[in-house]
C-alpha positions in Angstrom: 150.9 32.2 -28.7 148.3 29.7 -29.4 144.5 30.2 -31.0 143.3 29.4 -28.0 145.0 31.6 -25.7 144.5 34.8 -27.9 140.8 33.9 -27.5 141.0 33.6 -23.9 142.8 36.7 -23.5 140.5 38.3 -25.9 137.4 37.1 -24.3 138.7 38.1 -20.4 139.7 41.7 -21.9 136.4 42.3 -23.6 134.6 41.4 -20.2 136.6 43.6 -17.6 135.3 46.5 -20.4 132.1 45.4 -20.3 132.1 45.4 -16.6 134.0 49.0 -16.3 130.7 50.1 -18.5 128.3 48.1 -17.8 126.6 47.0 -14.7 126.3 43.2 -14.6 127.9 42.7 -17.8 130.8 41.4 -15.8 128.9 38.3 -15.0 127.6 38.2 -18.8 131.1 38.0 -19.9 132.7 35.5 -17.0 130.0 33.2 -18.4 131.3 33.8 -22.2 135.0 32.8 -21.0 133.8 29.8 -19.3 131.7 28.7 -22.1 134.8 29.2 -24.7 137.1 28.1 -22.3 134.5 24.7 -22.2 134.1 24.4 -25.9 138.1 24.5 -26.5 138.7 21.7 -23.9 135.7 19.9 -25.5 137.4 20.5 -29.1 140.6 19.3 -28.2 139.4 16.1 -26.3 137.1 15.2 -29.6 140.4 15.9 -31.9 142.4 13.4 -29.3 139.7 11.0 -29.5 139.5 10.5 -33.6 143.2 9.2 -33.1 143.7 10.6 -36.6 146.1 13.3 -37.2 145.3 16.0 -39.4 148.2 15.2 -42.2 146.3 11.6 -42.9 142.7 13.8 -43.2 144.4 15.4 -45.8 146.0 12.8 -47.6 142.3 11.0 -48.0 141.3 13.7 -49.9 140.3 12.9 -53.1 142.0 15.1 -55.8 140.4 17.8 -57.8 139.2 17.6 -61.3 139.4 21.3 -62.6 136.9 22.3 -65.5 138.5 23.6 -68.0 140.7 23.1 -71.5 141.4 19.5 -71.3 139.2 19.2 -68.2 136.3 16.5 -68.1 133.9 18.6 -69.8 136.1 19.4 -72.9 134.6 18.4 -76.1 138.0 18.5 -77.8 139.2 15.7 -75.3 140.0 12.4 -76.7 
């Protein structure tokens, strides 16, 4: 099951409690789902439109110079 969908189910469960104990809260949380619902397709569309996947994000990384013994900051490197 998918990030997304856990969420959704998540989000529709909490408001059908909210409404069992809650007047109006119902309506509170049907607005939460749709909003989450709106943000994920908005997430996913962004993510489509960078045409980039995430494996060459990662590979332009630059890599990490740890601090250390023999690290950029030791006075006892040549």
């Amino acid at each position: 099951m998918s990030a997304v969908a856990i969420i959704i189910v998540g989000t529709i469960a909490l408001a059908v409690l909210l409404a069992a104990l809650l007047p109006g809260a119902g309506f509170i949380g049907a607005i939460v789902v749709v909003v989450i619902g709106l943000a994920a397709v908005v997430w996913l569309l962004s993510a489509g439109a960078s045409k980039q996947a995430p494996s060459d994000l990662a590979r332009k990384t630059e890599d990490q110079e740890l601090l250390g013994p023999g690290g950029p900051d030791d006075p006892g490197r040549p």
